[in-house]
N, C-alpha and C positions, 0 to 999 in steps of 0.2 A: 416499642420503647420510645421512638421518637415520630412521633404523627406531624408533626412541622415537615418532615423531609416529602407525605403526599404528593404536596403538589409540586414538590420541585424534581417532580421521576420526570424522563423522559423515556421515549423508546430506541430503543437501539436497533442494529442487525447486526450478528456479529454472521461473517463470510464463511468461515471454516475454509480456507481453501485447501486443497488435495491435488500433488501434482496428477495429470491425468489429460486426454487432448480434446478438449471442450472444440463444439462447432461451433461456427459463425453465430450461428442462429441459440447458443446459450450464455447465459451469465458466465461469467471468465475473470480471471487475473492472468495477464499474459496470452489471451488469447485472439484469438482472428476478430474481425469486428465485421459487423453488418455495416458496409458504407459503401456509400452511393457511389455509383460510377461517375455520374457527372460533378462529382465536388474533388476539388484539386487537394490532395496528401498533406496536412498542414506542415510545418517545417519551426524548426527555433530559429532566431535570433537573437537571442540573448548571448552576453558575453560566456566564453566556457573558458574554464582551465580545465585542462586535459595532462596533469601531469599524472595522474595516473589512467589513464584511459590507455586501452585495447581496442585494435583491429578488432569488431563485434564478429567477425567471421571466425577468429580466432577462440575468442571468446566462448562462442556456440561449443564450436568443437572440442578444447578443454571439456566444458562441462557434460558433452555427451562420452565424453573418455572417462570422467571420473563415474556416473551413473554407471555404464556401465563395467569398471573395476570392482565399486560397491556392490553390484549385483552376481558378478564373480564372488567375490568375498562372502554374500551373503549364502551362497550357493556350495560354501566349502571349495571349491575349485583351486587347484595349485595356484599359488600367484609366484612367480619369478619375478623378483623384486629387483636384481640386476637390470632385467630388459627395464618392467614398468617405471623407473625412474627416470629412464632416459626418452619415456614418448612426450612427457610435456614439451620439453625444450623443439622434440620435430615437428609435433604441433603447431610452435609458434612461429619455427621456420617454415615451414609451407601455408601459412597465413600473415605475411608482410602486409602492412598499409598499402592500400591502396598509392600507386603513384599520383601524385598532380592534387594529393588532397591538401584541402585548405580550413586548416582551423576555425577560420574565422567568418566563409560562406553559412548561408542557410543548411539546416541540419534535418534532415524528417523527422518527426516524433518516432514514439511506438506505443503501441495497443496496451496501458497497463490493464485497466481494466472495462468491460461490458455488464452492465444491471439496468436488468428486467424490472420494470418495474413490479410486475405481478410474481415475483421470487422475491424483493426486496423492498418489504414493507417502507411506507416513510419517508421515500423519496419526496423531494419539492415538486409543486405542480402536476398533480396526477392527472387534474383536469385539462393539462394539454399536453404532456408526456408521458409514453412509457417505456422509455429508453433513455439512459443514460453512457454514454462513452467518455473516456476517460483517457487521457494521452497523453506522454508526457517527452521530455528530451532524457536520455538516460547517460548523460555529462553533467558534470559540477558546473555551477552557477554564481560565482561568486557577490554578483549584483540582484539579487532577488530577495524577497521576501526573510526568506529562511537559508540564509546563504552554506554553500555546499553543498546540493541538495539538486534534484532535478526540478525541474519546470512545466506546469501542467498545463493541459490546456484539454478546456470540455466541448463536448455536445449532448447538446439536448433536444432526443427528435421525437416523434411519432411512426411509428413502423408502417404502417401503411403509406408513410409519405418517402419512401425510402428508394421507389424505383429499380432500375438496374443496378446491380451490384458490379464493382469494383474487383477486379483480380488480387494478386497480392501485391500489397504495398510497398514502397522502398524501402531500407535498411539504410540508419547511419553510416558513416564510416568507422567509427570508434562508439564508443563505450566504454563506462563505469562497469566492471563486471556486477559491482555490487544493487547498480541499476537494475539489471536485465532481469525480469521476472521469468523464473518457467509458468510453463502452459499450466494454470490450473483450473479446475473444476470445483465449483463451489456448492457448497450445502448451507443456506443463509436460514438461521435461527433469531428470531426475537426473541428481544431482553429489554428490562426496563434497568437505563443506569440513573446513577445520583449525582449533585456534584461534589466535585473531589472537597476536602474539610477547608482549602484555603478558598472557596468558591463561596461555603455557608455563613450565613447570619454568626456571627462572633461568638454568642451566648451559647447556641447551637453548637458551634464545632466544641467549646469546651464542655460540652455536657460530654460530647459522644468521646472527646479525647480523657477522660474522665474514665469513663466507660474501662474504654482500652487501656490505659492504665492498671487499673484493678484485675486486668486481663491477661496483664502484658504481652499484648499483639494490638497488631496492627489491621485490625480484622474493619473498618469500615472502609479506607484504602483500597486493600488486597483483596478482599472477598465478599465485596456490599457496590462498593458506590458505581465503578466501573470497570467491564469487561476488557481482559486484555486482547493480542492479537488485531489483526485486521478487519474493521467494519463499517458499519455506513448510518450516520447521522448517530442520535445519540448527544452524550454529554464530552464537555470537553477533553484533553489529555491531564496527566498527571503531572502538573506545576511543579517544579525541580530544579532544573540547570537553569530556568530562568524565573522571575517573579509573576502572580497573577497581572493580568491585563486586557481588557477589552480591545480583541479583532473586530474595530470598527473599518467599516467603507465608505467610501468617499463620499457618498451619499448622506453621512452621518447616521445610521442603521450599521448595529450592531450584529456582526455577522455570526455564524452557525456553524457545527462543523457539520462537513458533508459525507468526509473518507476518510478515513485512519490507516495510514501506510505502517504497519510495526514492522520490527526486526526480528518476531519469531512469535508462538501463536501463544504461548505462557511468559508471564514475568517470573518465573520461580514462585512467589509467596502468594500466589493466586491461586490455592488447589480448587478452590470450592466450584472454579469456571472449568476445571479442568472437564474435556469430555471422559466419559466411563470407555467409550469407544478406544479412547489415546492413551490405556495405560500400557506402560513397558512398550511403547513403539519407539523406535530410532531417529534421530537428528532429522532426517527428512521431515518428517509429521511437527516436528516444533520450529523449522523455520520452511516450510513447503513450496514457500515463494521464489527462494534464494535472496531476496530482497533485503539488506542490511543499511538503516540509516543512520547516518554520524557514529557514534560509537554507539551502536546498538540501541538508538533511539527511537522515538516516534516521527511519523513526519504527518501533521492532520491540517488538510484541503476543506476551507471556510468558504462556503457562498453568501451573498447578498439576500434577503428573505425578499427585499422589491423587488427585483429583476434579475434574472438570468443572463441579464448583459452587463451585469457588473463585477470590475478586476474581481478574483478569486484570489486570496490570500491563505499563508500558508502559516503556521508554526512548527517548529519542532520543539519537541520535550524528552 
């Protein structure tokens, strides 16, 4: 119906993540990462508010008490709802902050995500990468990019150049619960998206908003132009709480998106993406990450298309 939209397809990857305990050595969200023994833990510095931030140790342990009550629950198993409301609170008392922490010291990252290049089509530079790691601080940011938000910060290597591996890593002292990803295992599917109608030639979007009209749905949005959920490269997010605009770099080169952070792996009006695999499955399967941005937003991670050594910027939508 609209042959103008050809050449403006892109390819996408959408993730599928699944919680599940991915190894070193596989593509991940939340997972362990192949890294070098000899390269020092990276750390933030940026400024954090931490007015909602958790003990991460605390943190862990809530969400390993609530999986498995859920799994009690799912099991039919009595639940004694007197006891089970009083274990969060002992939770959080046998996990105090750490003594002597300091806000405003260097912070370790953590592992959000590891992609293969050869699982995840479309990555930049195949000719000298095939790995991609991804790290981020998992506190609020009030001075960056996308403020409120974590802070990321990449590698880009070649596996054979990767040497002795690195034990396990440090652990912040706090956390955003809403940061913290579970371990997941991913299943990455190519897609070709479009971009969103406030992205299209003018004449163009009023043909297809025309369209839809006579329809009344919202069908090149929700179930045409782009896939919801978490993925990698692709077209940009869905332009909403803020107006379109070019993530340019400093360089003056218009940057790209590289990762789509979502807050659950359907927008609701998007059945057409939906998997056939994820019908009638439970809240886990629609938000698998645990990862929730701003009120339920996107959060999508731009690179430089010149170099890999330039600032990465962020929007959310």
């Amino acid at each position: 119906m609209f042959p103008e939209l050809r050449p403006l397809a892109r390819p996408g990857v959408r993730l599928h993540p699944r919680e599940g305990t991915p190894t070193a050595r596989a593509s991940s969200i939340g997972g362990p990462l192949l890294w070098p023994a000899a390269e020092p833990w990276p750390t933030c510095t940026e400024q954090h508010d931490d007015s909602e931030s958790e003990p991460i140790e605390y943190v862990v342990a809530l969400r390993t008490y609530y999986a498995d009550r859920d799994a009690r629950m799912a099991a039919k198993e009595a639940i004694d709802w007197d006891v089970e409301r009083l274990i969060p609170d002992r939770i959080k008392a046998a996990h105090p902050l750490q003594p002597g922490f300091d806000p405003a010291a260097p912070s370790p990252l953590i592992a959000y995500a590891q992609l293969h290049y050869a699982e995840v089509p479309g990555l930049p530079w195949p000719e000298r990468f095939d790995l991609l790691q991804v790290l981020w601080c998992p506190r609020d940011h009030p001075d960056i990019d996308s403020p409120y938000s974590p802070a990321f910060q990449l590698r880009w290597r070649r596996m054979e150049g990767l040497g002795d591996l690195a034990a396990e890593p440090p652990l912040p002292a706090v956390c955003f619960e809403d940061y913290l990803p579970n371990q997941c295992t991913l299943a990455p599917e190519a897609v070709t998206e479009y971009p969103q109608l406030e992205d299209l030639p003018q004449a163009l979007a009023s043909r297809i908003r025309a369209v839809e009209d006579d329809e009344g749905a919202d069908m090149y949005g929700w179930d045409f132009a782009r896939a919801p959920g978490n993925k990698a490269v692709g077209h940009g997010g869905t332009w909403g709480i803020i107006d379109p605009f070019p993530v340019l770099c400093e360089c003056g080169a218009e940057q790209l998106p590289l990762l789509t952070v979502d807050s659950g792996e359907s927008d609701g009006g998007d059945g057409s993406w939906r998997p056939i695999e994820d019908a009638g499955r439970d809240r886990r399967f629609q938000n698998p990450t645990g990862i929730t941005v701003g009120r339920s937003n996107k959060l999508q991670l731009y690179y430089c298309p010149e170099s890999e050594n330039h600032t990465n910027r962020t929007v959310m939508f």
